[in-house]
C-alpha positions in Angstrom: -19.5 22.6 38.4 -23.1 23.4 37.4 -25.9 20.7 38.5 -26.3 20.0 34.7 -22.6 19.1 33.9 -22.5 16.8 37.1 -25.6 15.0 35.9 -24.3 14.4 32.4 -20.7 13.1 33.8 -22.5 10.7 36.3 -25.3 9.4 33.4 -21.9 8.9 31.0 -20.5 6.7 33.6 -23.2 5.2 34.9 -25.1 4.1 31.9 -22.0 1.8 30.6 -23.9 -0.8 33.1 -27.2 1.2 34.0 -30.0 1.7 31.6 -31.8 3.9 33.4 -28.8 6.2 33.2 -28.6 5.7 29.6 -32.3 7.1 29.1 -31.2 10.0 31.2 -28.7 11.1 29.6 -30.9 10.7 26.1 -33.3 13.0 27.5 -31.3 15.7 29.6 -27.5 15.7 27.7 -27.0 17.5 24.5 -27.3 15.9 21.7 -24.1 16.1 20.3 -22.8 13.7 23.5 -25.2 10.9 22.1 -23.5 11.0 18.5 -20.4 11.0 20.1 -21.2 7.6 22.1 -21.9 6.2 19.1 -19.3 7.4 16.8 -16.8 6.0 19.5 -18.8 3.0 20.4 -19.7 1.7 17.0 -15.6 2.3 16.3 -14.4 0.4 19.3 -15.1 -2.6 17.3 -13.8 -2.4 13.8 -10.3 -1.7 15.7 -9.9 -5.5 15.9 -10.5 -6.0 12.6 -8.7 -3.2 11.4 -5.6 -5.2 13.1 -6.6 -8.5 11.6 -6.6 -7.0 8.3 -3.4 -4.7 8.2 -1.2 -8.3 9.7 -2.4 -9.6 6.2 0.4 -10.0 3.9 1.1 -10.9 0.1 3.5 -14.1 1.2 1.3 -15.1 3.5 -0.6 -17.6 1.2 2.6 -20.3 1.7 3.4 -19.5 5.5 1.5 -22.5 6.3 2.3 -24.8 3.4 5.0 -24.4 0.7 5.8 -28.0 -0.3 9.0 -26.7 -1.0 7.6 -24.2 -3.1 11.2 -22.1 -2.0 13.2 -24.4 -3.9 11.3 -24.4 -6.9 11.1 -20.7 -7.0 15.0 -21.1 -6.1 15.7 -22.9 -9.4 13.0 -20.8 -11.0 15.0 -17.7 -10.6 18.9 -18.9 -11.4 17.0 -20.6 -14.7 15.7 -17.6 -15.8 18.7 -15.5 -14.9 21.0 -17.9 -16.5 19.3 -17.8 -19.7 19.9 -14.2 -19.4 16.1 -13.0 -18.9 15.4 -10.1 -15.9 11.7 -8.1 -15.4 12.4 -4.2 -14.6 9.2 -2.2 -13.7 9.1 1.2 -15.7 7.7 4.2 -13.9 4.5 3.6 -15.5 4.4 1.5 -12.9 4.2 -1.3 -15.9 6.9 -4.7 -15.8 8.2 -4.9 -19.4 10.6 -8.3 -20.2 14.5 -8.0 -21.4 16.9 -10.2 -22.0 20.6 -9.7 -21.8 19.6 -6.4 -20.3 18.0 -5.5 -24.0 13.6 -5.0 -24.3 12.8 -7.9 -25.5 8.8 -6.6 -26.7 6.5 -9.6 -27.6 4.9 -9.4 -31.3 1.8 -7.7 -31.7 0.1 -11.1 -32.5 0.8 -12.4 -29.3 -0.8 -11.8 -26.0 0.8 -14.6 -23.7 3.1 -17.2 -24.8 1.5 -20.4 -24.9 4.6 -21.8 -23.6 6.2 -21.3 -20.0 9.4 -18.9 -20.2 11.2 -21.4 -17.5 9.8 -24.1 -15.6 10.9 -26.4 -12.5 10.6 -30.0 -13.3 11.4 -31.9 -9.9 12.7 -35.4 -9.8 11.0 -37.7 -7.3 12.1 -40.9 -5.2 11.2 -43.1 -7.7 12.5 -42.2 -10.7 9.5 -40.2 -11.8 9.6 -36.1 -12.9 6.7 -33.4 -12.4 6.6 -30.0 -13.1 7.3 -28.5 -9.9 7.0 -24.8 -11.0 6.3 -22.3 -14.1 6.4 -19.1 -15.3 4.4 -17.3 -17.5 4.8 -13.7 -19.2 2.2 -11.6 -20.9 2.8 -8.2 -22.3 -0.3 -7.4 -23.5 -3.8 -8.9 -22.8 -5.9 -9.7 -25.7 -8.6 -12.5 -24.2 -11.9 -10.1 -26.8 -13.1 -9.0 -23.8 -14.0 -5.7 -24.0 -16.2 -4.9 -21.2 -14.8 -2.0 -19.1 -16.2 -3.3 -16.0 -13.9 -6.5 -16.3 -10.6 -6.6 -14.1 -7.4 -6.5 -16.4 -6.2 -9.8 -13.8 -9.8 -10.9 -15.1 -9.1 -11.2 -18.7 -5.6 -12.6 -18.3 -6.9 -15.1 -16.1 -9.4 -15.6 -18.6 -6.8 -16.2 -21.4 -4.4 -18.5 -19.1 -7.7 -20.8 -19.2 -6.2 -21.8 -22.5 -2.6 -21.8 -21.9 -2.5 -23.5 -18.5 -5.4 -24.9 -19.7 -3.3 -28.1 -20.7 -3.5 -31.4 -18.9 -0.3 -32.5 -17.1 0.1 -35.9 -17.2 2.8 -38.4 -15.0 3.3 -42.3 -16.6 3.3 -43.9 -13.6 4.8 -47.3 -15.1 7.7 -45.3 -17.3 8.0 -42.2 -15.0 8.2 -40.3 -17.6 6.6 -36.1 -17.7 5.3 -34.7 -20.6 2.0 -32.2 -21.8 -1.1 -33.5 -23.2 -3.3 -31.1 -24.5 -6.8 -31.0 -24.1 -9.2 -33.6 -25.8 -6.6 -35.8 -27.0 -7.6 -38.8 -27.1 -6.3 -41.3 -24.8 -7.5 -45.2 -24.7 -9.0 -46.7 -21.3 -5.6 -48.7 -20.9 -3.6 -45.3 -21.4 -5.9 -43.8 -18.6 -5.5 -46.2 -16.3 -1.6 -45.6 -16.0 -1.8 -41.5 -15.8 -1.8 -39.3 -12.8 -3.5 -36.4 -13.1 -1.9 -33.2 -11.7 -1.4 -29.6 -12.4 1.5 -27.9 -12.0 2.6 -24.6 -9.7 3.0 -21.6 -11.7 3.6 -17.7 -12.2 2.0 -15.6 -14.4 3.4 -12.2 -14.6 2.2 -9.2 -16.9 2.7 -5.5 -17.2 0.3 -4.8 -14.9 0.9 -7.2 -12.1 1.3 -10.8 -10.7 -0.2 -14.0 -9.7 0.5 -17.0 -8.6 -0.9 -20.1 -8.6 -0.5 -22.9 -5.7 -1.8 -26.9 -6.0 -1.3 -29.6 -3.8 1.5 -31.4 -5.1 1.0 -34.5 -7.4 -3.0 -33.2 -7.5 -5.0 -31.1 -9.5 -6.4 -29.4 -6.4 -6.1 -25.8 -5.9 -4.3 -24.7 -2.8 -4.1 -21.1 -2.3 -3.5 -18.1 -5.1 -2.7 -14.7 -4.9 -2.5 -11.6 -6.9 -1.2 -8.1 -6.8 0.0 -5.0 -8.7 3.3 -3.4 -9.4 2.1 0.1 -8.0 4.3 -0.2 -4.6 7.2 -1.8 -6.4 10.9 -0.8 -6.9 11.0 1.2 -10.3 14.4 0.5 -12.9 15.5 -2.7 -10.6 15.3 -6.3 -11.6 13.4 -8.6 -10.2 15.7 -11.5 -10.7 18.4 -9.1 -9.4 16.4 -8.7 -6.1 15.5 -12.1 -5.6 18.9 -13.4 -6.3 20.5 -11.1 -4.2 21.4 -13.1 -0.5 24.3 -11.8 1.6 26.9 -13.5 1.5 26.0 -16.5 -0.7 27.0 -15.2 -4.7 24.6 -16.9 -7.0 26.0 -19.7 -9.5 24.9 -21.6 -12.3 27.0 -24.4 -11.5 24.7 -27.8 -11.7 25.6 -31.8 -10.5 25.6 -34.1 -12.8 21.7 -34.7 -12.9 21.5 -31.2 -14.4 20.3 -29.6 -10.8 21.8 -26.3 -9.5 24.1 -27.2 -6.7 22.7 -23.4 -4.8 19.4 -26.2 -3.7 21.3 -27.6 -1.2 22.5 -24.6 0.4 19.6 -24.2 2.6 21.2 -20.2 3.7 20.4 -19.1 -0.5 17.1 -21.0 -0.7 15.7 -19.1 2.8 17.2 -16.1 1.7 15.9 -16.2 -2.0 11.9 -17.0 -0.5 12.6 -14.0 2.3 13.2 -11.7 -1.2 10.5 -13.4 -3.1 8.1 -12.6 0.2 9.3 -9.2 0.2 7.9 -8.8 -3.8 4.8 -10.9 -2.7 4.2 -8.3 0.1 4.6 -5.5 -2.3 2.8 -6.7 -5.4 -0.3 -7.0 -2.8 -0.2 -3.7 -1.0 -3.0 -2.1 -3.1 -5.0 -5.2 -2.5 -4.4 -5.4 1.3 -5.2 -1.3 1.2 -8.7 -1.3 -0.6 -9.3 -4.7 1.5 -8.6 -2.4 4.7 -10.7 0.2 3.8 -13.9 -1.9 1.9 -14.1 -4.3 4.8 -13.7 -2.4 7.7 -16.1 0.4 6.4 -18.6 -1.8 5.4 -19.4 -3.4 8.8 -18.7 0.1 10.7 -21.5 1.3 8.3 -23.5 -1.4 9.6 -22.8 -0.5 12.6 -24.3 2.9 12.5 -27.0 1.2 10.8 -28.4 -1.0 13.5 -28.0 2.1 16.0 -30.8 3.8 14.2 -32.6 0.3 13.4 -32.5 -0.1 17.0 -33.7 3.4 18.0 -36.7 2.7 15.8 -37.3 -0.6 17.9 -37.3 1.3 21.1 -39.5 3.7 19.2 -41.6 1.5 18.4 -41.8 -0.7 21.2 -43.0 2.1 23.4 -45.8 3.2 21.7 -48.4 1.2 23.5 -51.0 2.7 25.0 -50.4 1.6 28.3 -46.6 2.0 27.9 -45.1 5.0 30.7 -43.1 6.1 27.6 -45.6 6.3 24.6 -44.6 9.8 24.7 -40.9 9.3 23.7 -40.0 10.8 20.1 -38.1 9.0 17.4 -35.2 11.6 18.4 -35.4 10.4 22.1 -35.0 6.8 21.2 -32.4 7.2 18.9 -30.7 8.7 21.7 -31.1 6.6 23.6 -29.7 4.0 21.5 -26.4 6.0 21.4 -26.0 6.2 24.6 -26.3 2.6 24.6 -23.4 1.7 22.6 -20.1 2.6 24.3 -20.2 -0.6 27.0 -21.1 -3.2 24.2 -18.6 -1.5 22.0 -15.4 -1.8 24.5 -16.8 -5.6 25.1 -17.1 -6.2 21.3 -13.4 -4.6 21.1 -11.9 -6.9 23.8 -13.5 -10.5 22.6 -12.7 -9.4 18.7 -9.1 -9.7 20.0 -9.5 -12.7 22.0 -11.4 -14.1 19.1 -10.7 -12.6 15.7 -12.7 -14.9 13.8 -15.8 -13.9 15.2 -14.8 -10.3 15.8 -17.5 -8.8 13.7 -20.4 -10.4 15.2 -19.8 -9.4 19.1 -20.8 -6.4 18.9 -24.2 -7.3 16.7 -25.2 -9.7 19.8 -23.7 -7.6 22.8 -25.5 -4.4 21.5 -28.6 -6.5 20.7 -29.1 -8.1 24.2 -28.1 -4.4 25.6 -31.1 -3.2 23.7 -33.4 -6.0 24.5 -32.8 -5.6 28.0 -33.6 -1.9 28.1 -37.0 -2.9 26.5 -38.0 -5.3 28.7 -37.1 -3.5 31.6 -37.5 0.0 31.2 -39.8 0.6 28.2 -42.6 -2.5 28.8 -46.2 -1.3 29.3 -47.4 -0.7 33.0 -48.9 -3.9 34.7 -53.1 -3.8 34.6 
């Protein structure tokens, strides 16, 4: 092995806790081995959030909280099926509506029906009813926005402003539910016997999903989520997916308070929100992908960024006059910085597991002391 080779293998080992090693190996190695370092180091990393990112899922938004959301998307489903409604997705990768398996297209007048197509209304303790769940549909979306640049989930989110725009309101003396619209007016003795709240729903339209989540009772927003039909099953119904639990053949048959008797069977309910996840996670693949991508790109270009910010410092930082390395070039100290990357990268790597939610800055502070320390201790000026 030539004298060279051994040198660079020793400085590659030894400068993982050795900074005098590192500058070696900046000076002697070629330089190809000091973009490699930091290729590999900066990478080490972004792994852990890579893995944070790709366990992210489109049903994840009620793992921690449903509120019985299951049930109400339970009833939801058997509602709309019984009234003989079903969503395919064409391979336009567009949903279109039909009912008694006929295309049921919505008037050209209309871009979203102002009124749910089914809705949930749950019956509480007391006598009282809420709107537990609805759904919306929207072929088209006419909001007069034009603007390119504006998100087609954008504008209809723009236009359900105005059609879930309306104020849910619960008579807490009578217990009775019903929809006020906006700016009616309501005396102070009529206010003081209303409960505000807004109700669950889902909108979906041709080009994708979203659902809204409150805290039940409240107008307070909970979670959402969104997605497109790009990863979907083409030519199948939705309801017909959903619906479908082994075993358990969906029925319409109710109790005498009007309720589908399927609630109770807590076997259909898990098995109809275990097919409603499996849409979720679909419907929010393209999301999850450009999420993957954006955010672990943009912080591994940052990365690679504060190597050469940090390769100026050193730079820098040597050019006093009295400094033993005011000769070093730009090139040298950017080398070195490389070089100084792979021990702070595997460190980074192993705490961004430990602790994910600070995975992206161990690396900024691990490389930075790394740095720091090789300036103070092997780049200061020599004593007077």
């Amino acid at each position: 092995m030539k004298e060279s080779t051994k040198r660079t293998l020793t400085n590659l080992l030894v400068s993982n806790f050795k900074n005098d090693s590192a500058i070696d190996g900046a000076k002697t190695a070629p330089w190809w081995i000091a973009i490699i370092l930091m290729i590999v180091g900066t990478f080490l990393p972004i792994i852990p959030l890579m893995v944070n990112v790709s366990k992210t899922y489109g049903a994840s938004f009620i793992a921690n909280q449903s509120y019985g959301f299951e049930k109400y998307e339970t009833a939801l489903a058997l509602e709309l099926k019984e009234q003989g409604y079903d969503f395919k997705i064409n391979e336009s990768n567009e949903l279109l509506r039909y009912k008694n398996d006929v295309y049921e297209a919505m008037p050209r007048a209309i871009a979203t029906e102002k009124v749910p197509v089914a809705q949930y209304v749950v019956k509480e303790n007391d006598g009282s009813e809420r709107i537990g769940l609805q759904l919306f549909y929207s072929e088209r979306v006419d909001t007069g926005v034009t603007d390119e640049k504006v998100s087609t989930l954008t504008k209809v989110l723009n236009s359900m402003k105005y059609i879930v725009g309306t104020t849910i309101l619960a008579d807490s003396e009578e217990g009775q539910a019903y929809i006020e619209s906006e700016g009616a007016s309501l005396s102070e003795g009529e206010k003081s016997n209303i409960t505000y709240y807004r109700p669950n729903y889902i909108l979906l339209y041709k080009k994708g999903l979203y659902v809204y989540m409150t805290k039940p009772g409240t107008t307070t927003k909970q979670t959402s989520m969104s997605g497109d039909w790009l990863h979907s099953e083409k030519d199948v119904g939705l309801l017909a997916r959903v619906l479908d639990v082994e075993d358990i053949p969906f029925s319409f048959e109710k109790d005498s308070n009007g309720s589908y008797i399927l609630l109770r069977k807590t076997a259909f309910t898990t098995g109809v929100k275990k097919n409603f996840n499996k849409i979720f996670n679909e419907v929010y693949l393209t999301s999850k992908n450009k999420t993957f991508w954006s955010y672990c790109g943009i912080f591994y270009g940052v990365y690679l960024v504060l190597v050469a910010f940090m390769g100026l410092m050193l730079f820098l930082l040597s050019r006093g006059k009295n400094n033993p390395m005011n000769y070093l070039t730009y090139w040298t100290t950017f080398k070195m910085a490389c070089w100084s990357t792979f021990a702070p990268g595997v460190l980074a790597m192993v705490l961004g597991f430990l602790l994910s939610s600070y995975a992206t800055l161990f690396f900024i502070i691990l490389y930075g002391l790394r740095i720091m320390w090789m300036s103070m201790r092997q780049l200061r000026p020599a004593a007077q």
